[in-house]
C-alpha positions in Angstrom: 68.5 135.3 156.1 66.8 138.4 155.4 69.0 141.3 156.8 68.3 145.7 156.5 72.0 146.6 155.8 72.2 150.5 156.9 75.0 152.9 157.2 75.5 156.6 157.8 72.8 157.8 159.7 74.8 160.5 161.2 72.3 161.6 163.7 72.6 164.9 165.0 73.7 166.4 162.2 73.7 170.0 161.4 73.8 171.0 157.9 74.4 174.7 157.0 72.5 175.9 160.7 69.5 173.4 159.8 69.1 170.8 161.9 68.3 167.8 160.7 67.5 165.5 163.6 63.6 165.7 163.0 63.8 164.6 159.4 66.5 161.7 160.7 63.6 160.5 163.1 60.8 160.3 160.8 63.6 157.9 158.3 64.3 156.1 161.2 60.3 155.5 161.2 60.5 154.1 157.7 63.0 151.5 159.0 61.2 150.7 161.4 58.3 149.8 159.1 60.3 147.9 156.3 61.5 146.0 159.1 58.4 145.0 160.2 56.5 144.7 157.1 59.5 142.7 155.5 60.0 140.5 158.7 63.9 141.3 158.5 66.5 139.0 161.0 68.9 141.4 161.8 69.1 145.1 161.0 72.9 145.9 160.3 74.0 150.0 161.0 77.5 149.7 159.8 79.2 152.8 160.8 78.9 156.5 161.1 75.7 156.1 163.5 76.1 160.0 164.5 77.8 162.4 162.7 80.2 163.2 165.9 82.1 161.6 168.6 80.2 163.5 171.4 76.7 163.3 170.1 74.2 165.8 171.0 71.4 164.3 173.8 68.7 164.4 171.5 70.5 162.7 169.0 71.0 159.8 171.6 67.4 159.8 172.5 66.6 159.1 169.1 69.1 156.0 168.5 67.7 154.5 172.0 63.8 155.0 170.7 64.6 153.2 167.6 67.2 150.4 169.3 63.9 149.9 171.8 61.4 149.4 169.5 63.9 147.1 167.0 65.1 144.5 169.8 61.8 144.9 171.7 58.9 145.7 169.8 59.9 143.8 166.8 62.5 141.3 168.3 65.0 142.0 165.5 68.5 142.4 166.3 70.4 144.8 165.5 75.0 144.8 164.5 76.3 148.0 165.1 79.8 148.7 163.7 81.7 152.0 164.9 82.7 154.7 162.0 84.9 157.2 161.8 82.6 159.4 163.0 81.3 157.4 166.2 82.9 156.3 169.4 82.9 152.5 169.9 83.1 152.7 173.5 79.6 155.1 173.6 77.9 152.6 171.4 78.3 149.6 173.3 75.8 151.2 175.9 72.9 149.6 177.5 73.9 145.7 176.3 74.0 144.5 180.0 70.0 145.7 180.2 69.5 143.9 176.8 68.7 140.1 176.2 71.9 138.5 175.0 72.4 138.6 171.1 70.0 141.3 170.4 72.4 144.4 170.3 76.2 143.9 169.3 78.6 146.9 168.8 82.4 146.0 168.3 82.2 142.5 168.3 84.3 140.0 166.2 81.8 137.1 165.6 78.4 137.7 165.4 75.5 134.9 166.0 72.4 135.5 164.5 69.1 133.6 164.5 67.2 133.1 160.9 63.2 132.0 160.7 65.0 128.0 160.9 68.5 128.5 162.6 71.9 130.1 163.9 74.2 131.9 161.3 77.3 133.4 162.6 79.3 136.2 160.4 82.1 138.7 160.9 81.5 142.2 161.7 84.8 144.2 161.3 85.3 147.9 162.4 87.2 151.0 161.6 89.9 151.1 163.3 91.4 154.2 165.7 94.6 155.3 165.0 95.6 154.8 168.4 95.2 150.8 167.6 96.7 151.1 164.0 100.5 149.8 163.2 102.9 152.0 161.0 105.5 150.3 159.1 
């Protein structure tokens, strides 16, 4: 299995007053285009997808583009896993519009489709405080 392991896009961010959503896009291009010209079978974002809880709307837009083209253009799935940054509950938008197995956020088992068959793996999160035990 071939897969485009990413992390850390962090999309919206604002670095010293610059924004740096249009440079994020045009990245976000160059994924697109190894994962097409390298014929990936599953793009992996693991954590940190924006760089705040409350993303700005933009930032959003941009994610959505890219999740389109991915699981629709391309057909390549895509695993996201929450950071410490992100909000698990706002990435597991849109998967009732989507075909099942193409988008996963926060999910324990994840089935994947190679060129020949089905793999299945583990993706594993970052836990909120809120669920976290203290000895």
């Amino acid at each position: 299995m071939r897969f485009l392991h990413t992390s850390d896009w962090h999309l919206g961010r604002i670095f010293h007053g610059l924004h740096l959503l249009d440079d994020q896009a045009g990245v976000l291009e160059q994924l697109l285009t190894i994962a097409r010209e390298y014929r990936v079978d599953a793009v992996l974002l693991s954590g940190d997808v924006y760089d705040r809880s409350v993303p700005p709307t933009e930032a959003v837009r941009v994610l959505d583009e890219t999740l389109r083209r991915l699981i629709q253009d391309l057909k390549v799935p895509v695993i996201i896993i929450a950071g410490n940054h992100d909000s698990p509950d706002r990435l597991n938008f849109g998967q009732a519009l989507l075909p099942p197995k193409s988008f996963l956020s926060s999910v324990p088992s994840v089935p994947i489709r190679s060129r020949s068959s089905w793999r299945t793996g583990m993706a594993l999160s970052i836990l909120p405080p809120s669920l976290t035990v203290s000895p």
